[in-house]
KEBA-821447 format. One line per field, with one value per residue (C-alpha): residue number from 1; residue in three letters; chain; y, z negated, x. Coordinates in steps of 0.02 Angstrom, whole numbers, padded with zeros to 5 digits. Example, Ala and Ser with C-alpha at 12.3 -4.5 7.8 and 13.67 -1.06 7.14 Angstrom:
seq = c(1/2);
type = c(ala/ser);
mol = c(A/A);
py = c(-00225/-00053);
pz = c(-00390/-00357);
px = c(00615/00684);
END
This chain:
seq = c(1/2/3/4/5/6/7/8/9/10/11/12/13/14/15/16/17/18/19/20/21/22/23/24/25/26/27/28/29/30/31/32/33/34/35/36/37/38/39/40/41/42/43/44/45/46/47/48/49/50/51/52/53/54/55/56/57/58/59/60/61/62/63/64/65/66/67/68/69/70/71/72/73/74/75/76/77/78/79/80/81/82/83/84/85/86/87/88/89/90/91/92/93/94/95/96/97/98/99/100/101/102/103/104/105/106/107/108/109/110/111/112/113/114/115/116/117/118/119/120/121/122/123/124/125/126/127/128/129/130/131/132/133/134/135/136/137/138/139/140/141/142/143/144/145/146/147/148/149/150/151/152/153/154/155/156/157/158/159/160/161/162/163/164/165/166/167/168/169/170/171/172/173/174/175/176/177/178/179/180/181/182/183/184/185/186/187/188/189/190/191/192/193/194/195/196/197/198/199/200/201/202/203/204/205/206/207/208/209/210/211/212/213/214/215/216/217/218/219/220/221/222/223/224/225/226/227/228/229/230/231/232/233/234/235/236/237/238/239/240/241/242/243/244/245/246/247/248/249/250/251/252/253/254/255/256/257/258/259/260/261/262/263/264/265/266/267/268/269/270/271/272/273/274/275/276/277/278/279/280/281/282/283/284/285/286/287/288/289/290/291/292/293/294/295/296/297/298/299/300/301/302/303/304/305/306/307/308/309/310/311/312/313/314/315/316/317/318/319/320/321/322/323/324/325/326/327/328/329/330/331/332/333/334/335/336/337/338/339/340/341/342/343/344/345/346/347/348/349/350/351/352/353/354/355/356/357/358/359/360/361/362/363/364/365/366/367/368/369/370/371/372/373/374/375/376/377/378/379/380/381/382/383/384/385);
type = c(unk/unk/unk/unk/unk/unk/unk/unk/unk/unk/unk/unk/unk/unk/unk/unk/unk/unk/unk/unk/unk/unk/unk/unk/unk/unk/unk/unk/unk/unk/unk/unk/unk/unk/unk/unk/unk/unk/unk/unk/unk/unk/unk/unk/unk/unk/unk/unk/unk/unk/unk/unk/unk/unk/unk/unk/unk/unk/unk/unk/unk/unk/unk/unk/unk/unk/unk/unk/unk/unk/unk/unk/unk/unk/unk/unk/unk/unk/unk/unk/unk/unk/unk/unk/unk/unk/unk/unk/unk/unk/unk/unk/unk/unk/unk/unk/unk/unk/unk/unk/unk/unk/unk/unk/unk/unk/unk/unk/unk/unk/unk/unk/unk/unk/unk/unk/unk/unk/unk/unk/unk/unk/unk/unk/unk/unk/unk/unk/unk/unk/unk/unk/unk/unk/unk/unk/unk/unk/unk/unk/unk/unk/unk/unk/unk/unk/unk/unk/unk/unk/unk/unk/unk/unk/unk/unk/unk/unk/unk/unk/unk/unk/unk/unk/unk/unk/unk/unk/unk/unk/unk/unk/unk/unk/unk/unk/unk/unk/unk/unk/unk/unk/unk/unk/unk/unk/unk/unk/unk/unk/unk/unk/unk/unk/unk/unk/unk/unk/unk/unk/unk/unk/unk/unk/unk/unk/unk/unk/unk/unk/unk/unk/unk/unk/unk/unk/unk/unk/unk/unk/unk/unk/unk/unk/unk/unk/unk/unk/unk/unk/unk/unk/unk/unk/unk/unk/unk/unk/unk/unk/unk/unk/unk/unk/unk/unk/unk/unk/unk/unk/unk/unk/unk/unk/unk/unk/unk/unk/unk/unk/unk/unk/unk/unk/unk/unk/unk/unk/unk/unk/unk/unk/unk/unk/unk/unk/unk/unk/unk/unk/unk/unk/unk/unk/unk/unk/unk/unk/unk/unk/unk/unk/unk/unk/unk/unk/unk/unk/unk/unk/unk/unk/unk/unk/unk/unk/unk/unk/unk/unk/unk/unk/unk/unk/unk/unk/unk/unk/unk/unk/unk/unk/unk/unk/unk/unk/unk/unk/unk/unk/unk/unk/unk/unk/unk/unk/unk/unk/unk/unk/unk/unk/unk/unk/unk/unk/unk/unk/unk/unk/unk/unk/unk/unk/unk/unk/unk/unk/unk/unk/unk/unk/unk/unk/unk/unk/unk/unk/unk/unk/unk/unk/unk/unk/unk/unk/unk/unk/unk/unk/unk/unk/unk/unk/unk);
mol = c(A/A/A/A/A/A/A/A/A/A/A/A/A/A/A/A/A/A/A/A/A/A/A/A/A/A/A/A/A/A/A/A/A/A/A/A/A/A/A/A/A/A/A/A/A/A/A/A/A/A/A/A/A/A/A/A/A/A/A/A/A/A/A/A/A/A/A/A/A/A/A/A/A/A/A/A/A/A/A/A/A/A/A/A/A/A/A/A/A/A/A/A/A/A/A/A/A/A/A/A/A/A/A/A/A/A/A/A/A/A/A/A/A/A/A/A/A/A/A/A/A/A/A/A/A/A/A/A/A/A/A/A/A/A/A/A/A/A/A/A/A/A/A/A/A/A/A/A/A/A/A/A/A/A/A/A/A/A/A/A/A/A/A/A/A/A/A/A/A/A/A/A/A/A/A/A/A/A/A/A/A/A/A/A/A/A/A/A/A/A/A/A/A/A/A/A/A/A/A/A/A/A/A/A/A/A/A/A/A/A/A/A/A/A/A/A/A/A/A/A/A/A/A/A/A/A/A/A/A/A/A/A/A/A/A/A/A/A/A/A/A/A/A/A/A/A/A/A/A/A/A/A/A/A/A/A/A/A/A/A/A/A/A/A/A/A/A/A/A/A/A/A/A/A/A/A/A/A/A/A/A/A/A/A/A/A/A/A/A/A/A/A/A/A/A/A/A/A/A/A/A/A/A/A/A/A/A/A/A/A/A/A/A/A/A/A/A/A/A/A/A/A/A/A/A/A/A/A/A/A/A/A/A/A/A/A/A/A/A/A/A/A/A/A/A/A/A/A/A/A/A/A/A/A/A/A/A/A/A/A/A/A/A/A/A/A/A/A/A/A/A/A/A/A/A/A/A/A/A/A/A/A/A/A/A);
py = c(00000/00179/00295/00411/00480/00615/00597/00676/00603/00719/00722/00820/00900/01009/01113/01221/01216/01163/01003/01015/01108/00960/00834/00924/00897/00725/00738/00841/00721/00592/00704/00675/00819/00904/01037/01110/01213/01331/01480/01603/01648/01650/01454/01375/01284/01392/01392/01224/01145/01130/01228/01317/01346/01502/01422/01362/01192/01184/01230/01078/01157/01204/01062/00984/01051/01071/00874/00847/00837/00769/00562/00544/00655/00700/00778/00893/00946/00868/01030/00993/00959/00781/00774/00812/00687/00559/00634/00604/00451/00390/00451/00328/00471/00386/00491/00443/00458/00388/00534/00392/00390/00585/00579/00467/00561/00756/00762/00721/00634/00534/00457/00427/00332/00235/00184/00136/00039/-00066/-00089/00029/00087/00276/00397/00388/00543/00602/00703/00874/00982/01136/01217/01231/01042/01054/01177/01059/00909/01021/01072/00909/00832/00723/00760/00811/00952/00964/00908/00927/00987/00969/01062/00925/01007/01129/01118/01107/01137/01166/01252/01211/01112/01160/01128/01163/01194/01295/01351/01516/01406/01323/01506/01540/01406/01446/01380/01238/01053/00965/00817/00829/00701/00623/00706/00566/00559/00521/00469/00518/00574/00463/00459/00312/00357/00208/00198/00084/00067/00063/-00132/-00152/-00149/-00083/-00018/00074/00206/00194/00250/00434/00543/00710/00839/01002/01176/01233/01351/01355/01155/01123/00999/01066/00920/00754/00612/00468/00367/00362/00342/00179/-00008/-00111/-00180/-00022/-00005/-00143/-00123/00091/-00004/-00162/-00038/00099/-00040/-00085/00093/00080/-00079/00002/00162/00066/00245/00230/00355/00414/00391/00492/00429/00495/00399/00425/00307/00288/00291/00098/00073/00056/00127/00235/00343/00498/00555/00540/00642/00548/00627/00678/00735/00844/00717/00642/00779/00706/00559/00705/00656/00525/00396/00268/00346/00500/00515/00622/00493/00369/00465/00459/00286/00226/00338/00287/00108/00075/-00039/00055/00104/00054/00160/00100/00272/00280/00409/00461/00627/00778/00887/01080/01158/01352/01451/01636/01728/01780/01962/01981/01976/02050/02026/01866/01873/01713/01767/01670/01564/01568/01521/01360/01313/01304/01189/00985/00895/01048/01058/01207/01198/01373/01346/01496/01611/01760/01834/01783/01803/01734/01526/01495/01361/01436/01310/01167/01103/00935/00874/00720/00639/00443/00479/00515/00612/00707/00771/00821/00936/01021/01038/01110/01259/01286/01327/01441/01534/01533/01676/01702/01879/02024/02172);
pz = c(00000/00044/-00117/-00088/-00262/-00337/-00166/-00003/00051/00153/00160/00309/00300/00434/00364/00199/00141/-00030/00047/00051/-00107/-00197/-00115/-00180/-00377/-00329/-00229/-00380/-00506/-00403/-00357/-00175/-00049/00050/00206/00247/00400/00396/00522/00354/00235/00098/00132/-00018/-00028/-00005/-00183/-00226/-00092/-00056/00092/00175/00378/00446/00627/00753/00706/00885/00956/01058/01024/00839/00776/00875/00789/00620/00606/00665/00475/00386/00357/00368/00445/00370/00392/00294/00444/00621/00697/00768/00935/00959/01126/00995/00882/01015/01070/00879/00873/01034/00971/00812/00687/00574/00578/00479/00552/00719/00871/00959/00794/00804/00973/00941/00804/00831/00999/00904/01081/01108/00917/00921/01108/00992/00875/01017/01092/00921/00893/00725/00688/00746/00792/00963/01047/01223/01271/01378/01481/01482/01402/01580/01571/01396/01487/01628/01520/01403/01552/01629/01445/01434/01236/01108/00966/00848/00894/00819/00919/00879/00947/01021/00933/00797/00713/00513/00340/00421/00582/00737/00706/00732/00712/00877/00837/01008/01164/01097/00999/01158/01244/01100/01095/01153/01325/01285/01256/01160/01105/01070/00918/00876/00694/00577/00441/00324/00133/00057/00147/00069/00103/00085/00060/00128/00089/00228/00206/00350/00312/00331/00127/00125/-00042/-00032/-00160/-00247/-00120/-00188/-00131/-00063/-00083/00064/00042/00160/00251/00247/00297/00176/00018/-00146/-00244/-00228/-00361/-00394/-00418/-00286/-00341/-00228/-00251/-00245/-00073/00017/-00078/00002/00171/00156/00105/00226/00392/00315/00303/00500/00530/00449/00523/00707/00717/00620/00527/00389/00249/00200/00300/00235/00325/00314/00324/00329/00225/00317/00248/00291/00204/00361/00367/00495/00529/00549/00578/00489/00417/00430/00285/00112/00101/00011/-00034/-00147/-00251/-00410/-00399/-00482/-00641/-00616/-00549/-00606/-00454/-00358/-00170/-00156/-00257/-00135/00017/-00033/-00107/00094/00215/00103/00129/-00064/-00130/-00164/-00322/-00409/-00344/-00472/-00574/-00749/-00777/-00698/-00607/-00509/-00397/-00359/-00221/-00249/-00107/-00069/-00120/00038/-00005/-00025/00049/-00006/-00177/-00250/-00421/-00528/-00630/-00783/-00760/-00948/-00964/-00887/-00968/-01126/-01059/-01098/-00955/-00852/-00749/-00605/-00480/-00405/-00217/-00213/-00086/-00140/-00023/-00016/00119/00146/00113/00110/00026/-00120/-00264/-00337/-00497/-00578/-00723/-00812/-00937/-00971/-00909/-00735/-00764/-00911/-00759/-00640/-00763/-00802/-00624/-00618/-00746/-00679/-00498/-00585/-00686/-00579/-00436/-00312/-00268/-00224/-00347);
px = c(00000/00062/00110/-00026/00006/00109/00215/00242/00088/-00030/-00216/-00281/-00476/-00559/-00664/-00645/-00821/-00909/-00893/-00703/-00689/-00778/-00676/-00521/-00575/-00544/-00371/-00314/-00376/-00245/-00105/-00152/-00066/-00181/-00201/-00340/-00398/-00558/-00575/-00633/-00481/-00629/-00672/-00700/-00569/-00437/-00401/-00390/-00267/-00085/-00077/-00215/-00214/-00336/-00382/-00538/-00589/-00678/-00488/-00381/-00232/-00262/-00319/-00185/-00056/-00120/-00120/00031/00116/-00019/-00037/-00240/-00347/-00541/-00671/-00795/-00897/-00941/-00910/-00716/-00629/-00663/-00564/-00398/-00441/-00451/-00281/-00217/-00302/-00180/-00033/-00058/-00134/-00265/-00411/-00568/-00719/-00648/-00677/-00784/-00907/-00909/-00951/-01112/-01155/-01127/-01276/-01439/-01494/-01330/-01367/-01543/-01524/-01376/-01535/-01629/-01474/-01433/-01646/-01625/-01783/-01830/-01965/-02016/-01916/-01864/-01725/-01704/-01570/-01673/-01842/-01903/-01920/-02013/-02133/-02157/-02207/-02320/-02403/-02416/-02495/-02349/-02340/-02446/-02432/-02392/-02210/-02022/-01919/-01715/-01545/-01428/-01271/-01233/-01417/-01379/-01467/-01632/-01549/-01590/-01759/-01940/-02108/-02191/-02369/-02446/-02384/-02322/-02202/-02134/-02111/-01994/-01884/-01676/-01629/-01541/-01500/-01620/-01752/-01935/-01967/-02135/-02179/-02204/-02337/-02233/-02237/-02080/-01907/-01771/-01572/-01448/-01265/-01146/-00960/-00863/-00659/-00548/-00513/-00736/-00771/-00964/-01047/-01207/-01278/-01453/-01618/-01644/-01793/-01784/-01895/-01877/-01913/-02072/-02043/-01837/-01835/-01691/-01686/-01738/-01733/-01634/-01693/-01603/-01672/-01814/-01983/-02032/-02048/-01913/-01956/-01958/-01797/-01700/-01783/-01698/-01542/-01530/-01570/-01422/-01290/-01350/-01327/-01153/-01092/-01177/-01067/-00916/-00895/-00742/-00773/-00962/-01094/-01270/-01412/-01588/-01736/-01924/-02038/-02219/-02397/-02354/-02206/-02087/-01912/-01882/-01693/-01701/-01529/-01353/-01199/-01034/-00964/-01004/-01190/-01295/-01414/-01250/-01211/-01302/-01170/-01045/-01131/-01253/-01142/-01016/-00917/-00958/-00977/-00794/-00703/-00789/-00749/-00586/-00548/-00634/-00529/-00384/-00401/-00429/-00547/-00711/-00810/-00974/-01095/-01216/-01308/-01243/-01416/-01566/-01524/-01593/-01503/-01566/-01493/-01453/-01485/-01485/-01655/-01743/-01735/-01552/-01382/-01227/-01110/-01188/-01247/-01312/-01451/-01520/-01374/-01348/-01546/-01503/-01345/-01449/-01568/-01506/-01422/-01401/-01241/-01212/-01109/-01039/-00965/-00860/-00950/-00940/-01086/-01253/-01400/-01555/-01553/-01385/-01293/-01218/-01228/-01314/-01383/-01376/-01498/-01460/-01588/-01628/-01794/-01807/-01976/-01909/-01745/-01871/-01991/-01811/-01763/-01917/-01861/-01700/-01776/-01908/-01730/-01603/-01590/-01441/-01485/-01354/-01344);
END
């Protein structure tokens, strides 16, 4: 085995995110090297790694070159040059997740024809060049509203995804690549995180449930565990490690999945990395999805992913009304509430629903967690002042 600790050892991660910053705690908590490249000098993570790179993660040459000294490459978010990692990948770089599961992954129509391809269960979608061809098919009655329609690329924490409700919905829409999903009727909207090594060790994490925001289409609350029988349980965990063993991912691989009003599973799309809908696993797991992400593209055997504690995850996202210097009020309310643990990411300006924290509640009692997530999210404010 490699010395990957308290040697010259070199972790690479594009991206300098929350994402990154989290994964950090753990490479600091092993004496792991790191280098991390962000285009903001106020990423996250700047103050937490070895060496810090200011550059385009969607640059050949950049990425090119800022991997050139480092031993494994990662990955905090899909947004990279693939085409150099598959150039890195050839000259005998390990990069985790591989560019050819990127590539599958990263155009929502590329990955969902991958579910039809490997007979994963999916919604029933079809995919489109232009919104010229939407208009055509609406006009010919080929679909029925209402409808979701999805970005191929870039869409992310609610971005790039809409309900398309009338025809003055469809007028609106960008010019560009996309897919026109059947909207399922859902009963509950669950996630599975999956840990594969590089030598094919699987674990998977415990079904949790996740409940969105409505009108900013991001999570609110993740519960772990899920409130659902057992059955639909294994059947959310038997068609994530297909979904796993499918894309042959190494690292963490999020997938979300829709429960029906008929119990089926259904996948609605993935994240090969770690995922919002594993942040409770900081506390309420024997080990947390960064340690995991970790111990996988590393090649070392993998964690129990079994919860210690019921838990409940709040997101913290930027009041509608405000943007500028962040400011976390009744933050002291909710540190004197039991279980309560905040998370600040580090971005030191806020606007209108974005990412700026999180919140975990632990309790023995999974209903007693939820009824104090419900407090903190009726405290806390990340407004500008």
């Amino acid at each position: 085995m490699p010395n990957y600790f308290s040697s010259n050892f070199k972790l690479g991660i594009l991206g300098g995110g929350q994402l990154g910053k989290m994964l950090l705690y753990e490479t600091r908590k092993f004496d792991i090297q790191t280098k991390v490249l962000d285009p903001s000098t106020e990423a996250p993570c700047k103050i937490a790694c070895n060496e810090f790179v200011k550059g385009d993660l969607m640059d050949y040459d950049t990425v090119l070159n800022f991997a050139k000294d480092v031993d494994v490459l990662t990955i905090e978010i899909e947004n990279v040059n693939v085409e150099a990692l598959d150039t890195l990948e050839k000259q005998g770089k390990k990069v985790y997740p591989s560019a050819k599961t990127l590539k599958l992954i990263r155009d929502k129509g590329v990955q969902k024809e991958f579910y039809q391809q490997h007979k994963i269960p999916t919604s029933p979608f079809k995919c489109y060049q232009s919104k010229a061809e939407i208009e055509a098919d609406f006009k010919a009655n080929k679909f029925e509203l209402p409808i979701v329609w999805k970005s191929r690329t870039g869409g992310y924490d609610g971005r790039g995804v809409s309900i398309l409700k009338s025809k003055a919905d469809i007028e609106a829409l960008p010019d560009t690549p996309c897919l026109l999903e059947q909207k399922i009727n859902f009963k509950n909207e669950l996630a599975v995180i999956v840990a594969r090594s590089a030598k094919g060790e699987i674990k998977t994490y415990p079904v949790v449930e996740m409940e969105f925001h409505p009108t900013a289409n991001q999570v609110e609350y993740v519960i772990c565990p899920a409130r659902i029988d057992e059955e639909v349980s294994k059947q959310a965990q038997d068609i994530a490690r297909k979904v796993s063993n499918a894309f042959e991912h190494v690292g963490l691989l999020a997938v979300e999945l829709f429960q029906t009003q008929d119990n089926q599973i259904l996948v609605n799309e993935v994240a090969p990395r770690p995922h919002n809908s594993g942040h409770y696993s900081i506390e309420g797991a024997y080990t947390n999805q960064f340690e995991q992400h970790l111990r996988a593209v590393l090649d070392l055997p993998l964690g129990a992913t079994d919860s210690k504690v019921s838990a409940v995850m709040v997101n913290l996202v930027g009041d509608e009304h405000h943007k500028g210097d962040v400011y976390y009020e009744n933050i002291d309310k909710i540190l004197a509430l039991k279980g309560v643990v905040p998370h600040i990411y580090g971005k030191a300006q806020t606007r209108p629903f974005r990412k700026m924290g999180h919140v975990t509640i632990v309790d023995k009692d999974l209903s007693t967690a939820r009824e104090i997530a419900e407090k903190v999210k009726g405290l806390i404010r990340v407004i500008s002042r």
